[in-house]
C-alpha positions as CSV (number, residue, x, y, z in Angstrom):
1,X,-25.8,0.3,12.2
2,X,-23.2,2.3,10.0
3,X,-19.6,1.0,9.9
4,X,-17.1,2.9,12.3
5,X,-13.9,2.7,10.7
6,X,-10.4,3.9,12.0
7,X,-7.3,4.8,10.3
8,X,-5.0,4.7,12.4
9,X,-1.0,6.6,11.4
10,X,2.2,6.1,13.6
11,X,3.4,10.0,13.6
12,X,6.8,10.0,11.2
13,X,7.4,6.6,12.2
14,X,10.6,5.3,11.6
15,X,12.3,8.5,12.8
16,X,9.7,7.9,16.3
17,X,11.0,4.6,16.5
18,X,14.4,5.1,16.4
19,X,13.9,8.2,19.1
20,X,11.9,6.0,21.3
21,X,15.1,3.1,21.2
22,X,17.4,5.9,21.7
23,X,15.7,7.3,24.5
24,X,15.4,3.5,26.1
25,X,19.0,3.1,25.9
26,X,19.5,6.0,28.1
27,X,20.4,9.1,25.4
28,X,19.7,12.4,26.9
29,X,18.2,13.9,23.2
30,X,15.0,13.4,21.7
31,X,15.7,13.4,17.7
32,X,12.2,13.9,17.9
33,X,12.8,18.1,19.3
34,X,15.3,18.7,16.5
35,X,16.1,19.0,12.8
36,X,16.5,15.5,11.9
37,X,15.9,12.2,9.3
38,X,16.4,8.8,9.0
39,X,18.2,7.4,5.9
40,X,21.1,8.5,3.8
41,X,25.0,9.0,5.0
42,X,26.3,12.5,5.8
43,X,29.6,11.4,4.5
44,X,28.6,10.7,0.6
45,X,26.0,12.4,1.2
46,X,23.8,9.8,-0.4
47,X,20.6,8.1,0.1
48,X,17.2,10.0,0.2
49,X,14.9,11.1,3.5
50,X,12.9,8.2,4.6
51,X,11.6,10.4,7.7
52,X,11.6,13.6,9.2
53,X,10.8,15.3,12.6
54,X,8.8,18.4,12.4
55,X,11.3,20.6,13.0
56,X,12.9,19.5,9.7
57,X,10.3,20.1,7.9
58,X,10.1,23.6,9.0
59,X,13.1,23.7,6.5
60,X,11.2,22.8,3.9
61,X,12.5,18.7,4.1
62,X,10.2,16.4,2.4
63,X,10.1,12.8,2.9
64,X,11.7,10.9,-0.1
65,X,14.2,14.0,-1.5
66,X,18.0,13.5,-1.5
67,X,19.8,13.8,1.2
68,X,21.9,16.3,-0.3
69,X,19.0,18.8,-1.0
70,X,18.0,18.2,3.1
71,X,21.6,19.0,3.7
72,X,22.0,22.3,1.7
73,X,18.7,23.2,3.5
74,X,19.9,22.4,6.9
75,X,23.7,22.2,7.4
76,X,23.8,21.0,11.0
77,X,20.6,18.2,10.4
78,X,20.9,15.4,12.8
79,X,21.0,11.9,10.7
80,X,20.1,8.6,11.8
81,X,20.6,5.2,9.0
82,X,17.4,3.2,9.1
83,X,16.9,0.0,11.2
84,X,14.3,-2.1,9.4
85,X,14.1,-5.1,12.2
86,X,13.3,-2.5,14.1
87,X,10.6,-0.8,12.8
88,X,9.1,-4.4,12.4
89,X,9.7,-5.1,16.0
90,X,7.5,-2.0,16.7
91,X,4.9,-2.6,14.3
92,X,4.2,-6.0,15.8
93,X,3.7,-4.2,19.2
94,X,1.5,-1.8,18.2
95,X,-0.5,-4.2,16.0
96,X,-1.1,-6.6,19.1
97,X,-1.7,-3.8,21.1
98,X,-4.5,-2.8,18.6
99,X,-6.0,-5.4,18.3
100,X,-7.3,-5.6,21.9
101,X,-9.7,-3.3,20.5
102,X,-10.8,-5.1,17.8
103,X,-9.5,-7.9,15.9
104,X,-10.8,-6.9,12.5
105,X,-7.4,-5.1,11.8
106,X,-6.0,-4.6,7.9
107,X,-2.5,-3.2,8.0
108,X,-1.3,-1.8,5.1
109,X,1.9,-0.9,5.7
110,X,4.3,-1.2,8.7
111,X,3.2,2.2,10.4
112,X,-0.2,2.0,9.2
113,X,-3.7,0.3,9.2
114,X,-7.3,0.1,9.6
115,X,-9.7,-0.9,12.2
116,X,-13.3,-2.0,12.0
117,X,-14.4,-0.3,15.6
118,X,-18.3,-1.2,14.8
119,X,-18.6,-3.0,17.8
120,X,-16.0,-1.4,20.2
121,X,-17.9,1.7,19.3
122,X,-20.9,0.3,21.8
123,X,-18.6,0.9,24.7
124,X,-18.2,4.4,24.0
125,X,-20.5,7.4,24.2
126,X,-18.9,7.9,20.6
127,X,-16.3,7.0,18.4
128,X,-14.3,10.0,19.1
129,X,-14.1,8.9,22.8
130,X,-13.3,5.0,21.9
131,X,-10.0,6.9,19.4
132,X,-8.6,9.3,22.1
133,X,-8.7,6.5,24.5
134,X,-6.5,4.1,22.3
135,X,-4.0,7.1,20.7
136,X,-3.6,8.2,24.4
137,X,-2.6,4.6,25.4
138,X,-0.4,4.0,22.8
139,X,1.3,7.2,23.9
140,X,1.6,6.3,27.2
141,X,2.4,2.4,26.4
142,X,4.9,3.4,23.5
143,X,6.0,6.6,23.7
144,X,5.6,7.4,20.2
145,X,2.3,8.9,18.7
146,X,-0.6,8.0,16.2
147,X,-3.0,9.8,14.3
148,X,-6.7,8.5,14.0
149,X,-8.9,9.5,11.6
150,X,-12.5,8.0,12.0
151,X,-15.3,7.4,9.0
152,X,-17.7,5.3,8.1
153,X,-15.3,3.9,4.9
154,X,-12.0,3.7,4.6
155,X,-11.1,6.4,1.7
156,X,-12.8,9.1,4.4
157,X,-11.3,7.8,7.5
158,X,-7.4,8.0,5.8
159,X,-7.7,11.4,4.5
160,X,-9.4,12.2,8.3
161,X,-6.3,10.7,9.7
162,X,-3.8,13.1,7.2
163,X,-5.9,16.3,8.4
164,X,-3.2,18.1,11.4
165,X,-0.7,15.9,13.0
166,X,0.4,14.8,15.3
167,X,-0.8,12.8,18.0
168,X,-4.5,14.1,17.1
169,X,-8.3,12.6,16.2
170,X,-10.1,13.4,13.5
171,X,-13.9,12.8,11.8
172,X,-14.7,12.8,8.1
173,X,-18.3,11.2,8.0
174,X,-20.2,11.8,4.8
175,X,-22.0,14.9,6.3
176,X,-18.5,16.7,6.5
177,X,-17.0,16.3,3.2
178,X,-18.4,19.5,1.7
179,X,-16.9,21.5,4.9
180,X,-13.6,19.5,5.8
181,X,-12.3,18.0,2.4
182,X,-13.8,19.9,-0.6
183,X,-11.9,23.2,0.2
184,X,-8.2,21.7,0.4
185,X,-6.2,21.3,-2.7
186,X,-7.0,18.4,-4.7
187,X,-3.2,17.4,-4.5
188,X,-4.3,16.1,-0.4
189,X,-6.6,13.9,-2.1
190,X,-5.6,10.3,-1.6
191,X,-4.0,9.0,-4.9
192,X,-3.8,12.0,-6.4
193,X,-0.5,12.1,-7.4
194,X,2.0,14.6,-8.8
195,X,1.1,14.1,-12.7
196,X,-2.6,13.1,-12.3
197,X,-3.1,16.9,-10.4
198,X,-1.0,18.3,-13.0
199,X,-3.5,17.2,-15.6
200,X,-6.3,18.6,-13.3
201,X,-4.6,21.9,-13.1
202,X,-5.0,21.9,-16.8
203,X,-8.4,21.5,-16.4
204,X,-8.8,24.3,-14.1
205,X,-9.6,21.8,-11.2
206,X,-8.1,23.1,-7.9
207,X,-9.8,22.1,-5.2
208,X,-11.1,18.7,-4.1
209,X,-14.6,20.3,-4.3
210,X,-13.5,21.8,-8.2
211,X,-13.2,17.9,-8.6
212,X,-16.1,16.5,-7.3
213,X,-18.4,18.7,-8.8
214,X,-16.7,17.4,-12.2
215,X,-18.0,15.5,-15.1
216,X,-16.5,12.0,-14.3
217,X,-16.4,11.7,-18.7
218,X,-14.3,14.5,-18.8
219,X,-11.7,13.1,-16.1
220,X,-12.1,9.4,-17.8
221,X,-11.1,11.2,-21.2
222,X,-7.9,12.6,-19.9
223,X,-7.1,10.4,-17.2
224,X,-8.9,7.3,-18.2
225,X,-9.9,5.1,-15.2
226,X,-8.2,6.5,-12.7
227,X,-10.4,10.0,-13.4
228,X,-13.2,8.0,-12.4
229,X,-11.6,6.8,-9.8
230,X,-10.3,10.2,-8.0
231,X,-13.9,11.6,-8.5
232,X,-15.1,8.9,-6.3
233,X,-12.7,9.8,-4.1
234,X,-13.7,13.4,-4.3
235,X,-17.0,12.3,-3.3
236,X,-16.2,10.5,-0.5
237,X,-17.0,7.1,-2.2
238,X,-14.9,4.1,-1.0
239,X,-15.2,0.7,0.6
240,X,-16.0,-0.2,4.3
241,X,-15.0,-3.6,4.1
242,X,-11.8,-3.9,6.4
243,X,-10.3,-7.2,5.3
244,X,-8.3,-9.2,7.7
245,X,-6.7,-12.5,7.7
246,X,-6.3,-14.5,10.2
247,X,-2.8,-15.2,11.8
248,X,-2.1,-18.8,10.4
249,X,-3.5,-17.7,7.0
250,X,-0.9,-18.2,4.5
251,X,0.0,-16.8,1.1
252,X,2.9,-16.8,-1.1
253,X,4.2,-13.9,-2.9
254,X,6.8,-11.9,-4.4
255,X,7.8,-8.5,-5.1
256,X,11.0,-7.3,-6.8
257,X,12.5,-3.2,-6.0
258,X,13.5,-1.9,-9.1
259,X,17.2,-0.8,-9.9
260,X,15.5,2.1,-11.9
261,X,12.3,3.8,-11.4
262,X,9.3,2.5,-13.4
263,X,7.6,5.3,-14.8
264,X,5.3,3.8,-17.6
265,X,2.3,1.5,-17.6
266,X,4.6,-0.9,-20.3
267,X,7.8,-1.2,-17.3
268,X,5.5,-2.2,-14.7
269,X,3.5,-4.4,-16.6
270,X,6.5,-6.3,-17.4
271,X,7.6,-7.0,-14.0
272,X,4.0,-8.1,-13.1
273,X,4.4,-10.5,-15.6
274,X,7.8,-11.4,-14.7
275,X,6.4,-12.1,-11.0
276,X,3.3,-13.6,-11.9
277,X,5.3,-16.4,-13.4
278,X,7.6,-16.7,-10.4
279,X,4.0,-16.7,-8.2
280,X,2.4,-19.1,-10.4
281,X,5.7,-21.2,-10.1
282,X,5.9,-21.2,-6.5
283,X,2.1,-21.9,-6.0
284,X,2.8,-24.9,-8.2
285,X,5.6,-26.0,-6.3
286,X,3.4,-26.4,-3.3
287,X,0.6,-27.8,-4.4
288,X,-1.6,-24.9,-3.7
289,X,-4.4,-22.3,-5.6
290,X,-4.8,-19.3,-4.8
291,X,-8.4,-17.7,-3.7
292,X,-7.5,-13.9,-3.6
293,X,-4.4,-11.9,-5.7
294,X,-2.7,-7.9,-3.8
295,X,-0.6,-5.8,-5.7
296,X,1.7,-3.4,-3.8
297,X,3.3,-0.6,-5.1
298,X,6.4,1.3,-3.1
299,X,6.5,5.2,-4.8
300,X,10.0,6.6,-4.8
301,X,8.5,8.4,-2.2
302,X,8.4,5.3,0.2
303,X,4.8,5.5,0.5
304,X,3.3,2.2,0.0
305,X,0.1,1.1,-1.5
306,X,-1.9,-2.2,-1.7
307,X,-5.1,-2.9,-3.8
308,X,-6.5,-6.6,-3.0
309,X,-9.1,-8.7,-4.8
310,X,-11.0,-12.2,-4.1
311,X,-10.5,-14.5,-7.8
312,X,-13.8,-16.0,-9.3
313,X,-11.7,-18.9,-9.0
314,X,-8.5,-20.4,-7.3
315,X,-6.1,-20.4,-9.8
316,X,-2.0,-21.5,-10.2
317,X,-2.0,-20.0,-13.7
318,X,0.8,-17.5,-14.7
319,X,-1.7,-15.7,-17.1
320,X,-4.2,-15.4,-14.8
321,X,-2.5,-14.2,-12.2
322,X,-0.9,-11.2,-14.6
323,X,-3.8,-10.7,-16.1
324,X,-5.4,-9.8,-12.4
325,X,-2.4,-8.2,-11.4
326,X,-2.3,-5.6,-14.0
327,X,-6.2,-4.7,-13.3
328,X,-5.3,-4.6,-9.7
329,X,-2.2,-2.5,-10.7
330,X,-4.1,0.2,-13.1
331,X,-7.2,0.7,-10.5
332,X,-4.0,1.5,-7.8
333,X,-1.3,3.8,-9.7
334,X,-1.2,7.5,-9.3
335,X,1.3,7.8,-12.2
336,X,4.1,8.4,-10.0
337,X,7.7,6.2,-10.3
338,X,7.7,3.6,-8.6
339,X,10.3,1.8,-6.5
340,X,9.0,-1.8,-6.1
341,X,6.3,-3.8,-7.3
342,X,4.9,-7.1,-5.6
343,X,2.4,-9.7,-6.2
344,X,0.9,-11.6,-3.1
345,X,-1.7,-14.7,-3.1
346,X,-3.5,-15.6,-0.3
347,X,-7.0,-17.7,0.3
348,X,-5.1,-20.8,-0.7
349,X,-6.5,-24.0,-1.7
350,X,-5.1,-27.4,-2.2
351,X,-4.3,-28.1,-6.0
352,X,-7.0,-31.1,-6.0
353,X,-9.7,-29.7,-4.5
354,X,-12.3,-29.7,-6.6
355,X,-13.8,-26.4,-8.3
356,X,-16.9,-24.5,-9.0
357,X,-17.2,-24.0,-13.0
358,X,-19.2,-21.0,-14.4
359,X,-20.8,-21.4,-18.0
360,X,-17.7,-19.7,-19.5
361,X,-15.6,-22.5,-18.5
362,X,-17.8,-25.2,-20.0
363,X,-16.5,-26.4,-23.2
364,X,-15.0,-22.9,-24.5
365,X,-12.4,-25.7,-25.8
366,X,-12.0,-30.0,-26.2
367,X,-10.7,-31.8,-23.3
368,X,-7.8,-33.1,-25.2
369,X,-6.8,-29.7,-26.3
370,X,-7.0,-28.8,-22.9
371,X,-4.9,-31.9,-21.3
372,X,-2.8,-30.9,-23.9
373,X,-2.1,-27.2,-22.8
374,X,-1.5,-28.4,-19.5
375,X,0.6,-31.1,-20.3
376,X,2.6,-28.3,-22.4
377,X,2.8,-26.0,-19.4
378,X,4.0,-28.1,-16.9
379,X,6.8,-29.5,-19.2
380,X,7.8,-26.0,-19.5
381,X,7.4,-25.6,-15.9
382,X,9.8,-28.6,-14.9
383,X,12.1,-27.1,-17.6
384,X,12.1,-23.7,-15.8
385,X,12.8,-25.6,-12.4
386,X,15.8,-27.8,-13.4
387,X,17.5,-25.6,-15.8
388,X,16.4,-21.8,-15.0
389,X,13.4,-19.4,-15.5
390,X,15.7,-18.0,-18.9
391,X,15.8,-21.4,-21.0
392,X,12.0,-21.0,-22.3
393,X,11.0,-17.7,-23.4
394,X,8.6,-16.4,-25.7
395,X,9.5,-15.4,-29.1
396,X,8.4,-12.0,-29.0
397,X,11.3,-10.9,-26.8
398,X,12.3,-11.8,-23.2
399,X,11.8,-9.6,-19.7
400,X,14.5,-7.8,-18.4
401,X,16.6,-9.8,-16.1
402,X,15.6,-8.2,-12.4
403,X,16.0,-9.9,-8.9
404,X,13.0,-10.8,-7.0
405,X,12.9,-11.1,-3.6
406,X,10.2,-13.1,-1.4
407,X,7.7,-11.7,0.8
């Protein structure tokens, strides 16, 4: 049987959040009806648009703009500041509510996630009746609204879940690509950002179709791997596998927002390593391995991303967990600036348990040279601990000094 998978999209969801509280605390307006955003202050007229109701974006508001461009667009917008617990508080609903469908859930971001509905589809005459069913409920449990797009992979069934909003279901099985997602712009295309479709526009590509029908070679020569990966994309190639984790699973991660926007391959790979080290450290500290290694990536437009993959072996090692992080990292960036950066282990082993070797491990070096490297590394390491990650550093230069928050 073919994979039924649901992407499932809380409609603008901080700003239907925040109307749905409002609303619950007895306020007469719906924020939802009227020109309105969440994030920034109409006094300094600072901060950027987190959200937006539709009416807002009749003015031509876009999510992640300044606040002072919304303003000059619409002078009498309606502003609300953000409330991040929440937005988590809702989230939590919604995923418990979700997963009395189906516990194979994978959220990828607060308002957003997939579902493996495989097996919930055999209560439904089809998948499209199993989707109304739960976007109606959440409506009627909630109050706020969710998009579901349905697919047999996960690439098809998020751009089916971006098609017209809100509140609606939509397909995008392989058999529809040609009619449904070749004729939009290839900017709609999922990780197609702003200076990858710019390139394409050089090339006279226009159209998802333009794309698909394109010699990968060509997109690898100008956009290296990620050409490649777009025309997959184009093609409707991606993975079914929804991963979840269990609720006691643990990891241990960190991620760092950046005072400046990265913008180059060299300033992102330098935090990675600068949290691969605080990762490795912590991992260390607690006597664990890890079995599997996500990146996340926050764009300065607030949209987050998260690429995860399972290790060929546990590993505690700084180097080997940058060296995964920046493969993870160049198979996930769109090229657009990006606002934070995080590294998260999970799959975790105890330090002792013993490991399975593949002929590459088996005597690329001596023993002793390799007692010695680790003998060298965690002297460094207790170092690090008792007098600060700054007194041993490289002598090709240091990493810029950034703070790094948990997560």
């Amino acid at each position: 049987m073919n994979r039924v998978i649901f992407h499932i999209d809380v409609n603008s969801a901080y700003l239907s959040w925040t109307a749905v509280e409002q609303l619950k605390s007895g306020s007469s307006l719906d924020i939802r009806t009227i020109p309105a955003i969440i994030g920034g202050d109409r006094a300094s007229r600072h901060g950027v648009v987190l959200a937006k109701s539709i009416p807002a974006k009749k003015y031509g508001i876009v999510t992640g703009e300044p606040v002072a461009n919304a303003l000059r667009k619409c002078p009498n917008l309606h502003m609300e500041p953000p409330d991040h617990k929440m937005y988590h508080r809702y989230s939590q609903a919604l995923m418990e509510f979700l997963k009395t469908y189906s516990r194979e859930i994978e959220q990828v971001s607060v308002d957003e996630c997939y579902m493996d509905f495989t097996e919930a589809a055999k209560r439904y005459s089809s998948p499209v009746e199993g989707a109304l069913e739960l976007k109606n409920e959440v409506k009627h449990r909630f109050g706020f609204t969710v998009n579901v797009g349905i697919s047999s992979n996960k690439l098809l069934a998020k751009m089916a879940s971006d098609f017209e909003k809100p509140d609606k279901v939509h397909t995008l099985f392989p058999q529809e690509i040609q009619v449904k997602m070749w004729p939009l712009p290839v900017r709609d295309l999922y990780m197609a950002g702003k200076s990858s479709t710019e390139t394409l526009k050089k090339l006279e590509i226009y159209t998802i179709g333009d794309l698909a029908n394109t010699d990968p070679a060509i997109l690898e020569l100008h956009l290296k791997s990620h050409g490649r990966r777009l025309w997959e994309f184009a093609n409707g190639i991606g993975d079914d596998q929804v991963i979840s984790e269990p609720p006691e699973a643990k990891g241990i991660g960190n991620s760092v927002t950046l005072p400046k926007d990265a913008e180059t391959e060299e300033e992102a790979e330098a935090v990675l390593e600068q949290l691969a080290q605080s990762v490795s450290r912590r991992l260390k500290k607690a006597g664990q391995k890890a079995g599997m290694l996500s990146v996340e990536i926050k764009y300065y437009t607030f949209e987050s991303v998260s690429h995860q993959r399972q290790l060929a072996k546990p590993t505690y090692d700084a180097r080997d967990i940058y060296q995964e992080a920046v493969s993870l990292f160049l198979e996930l960036w769109n090229h657009q600036p990006i606002r934070l950066l995080g590294i998260r282990s999970s799959k975790l082993s105890e330090k002792g348990e013993p490991e399975q070797l593949s002929i590459f491990d088996i005597q690329v070096e001596p023993e002793e040279k390799r007692r010695k490297k680790r003998q060298l590394k965690e002297a460094m390491e207790q170092l690090k601990g008792k007098y600060g990650k700054e007194v041993v550093r490289k002598g090709t230069g240091s990493l810029p000094k950034q703070g790094v928050d948990k997560f």
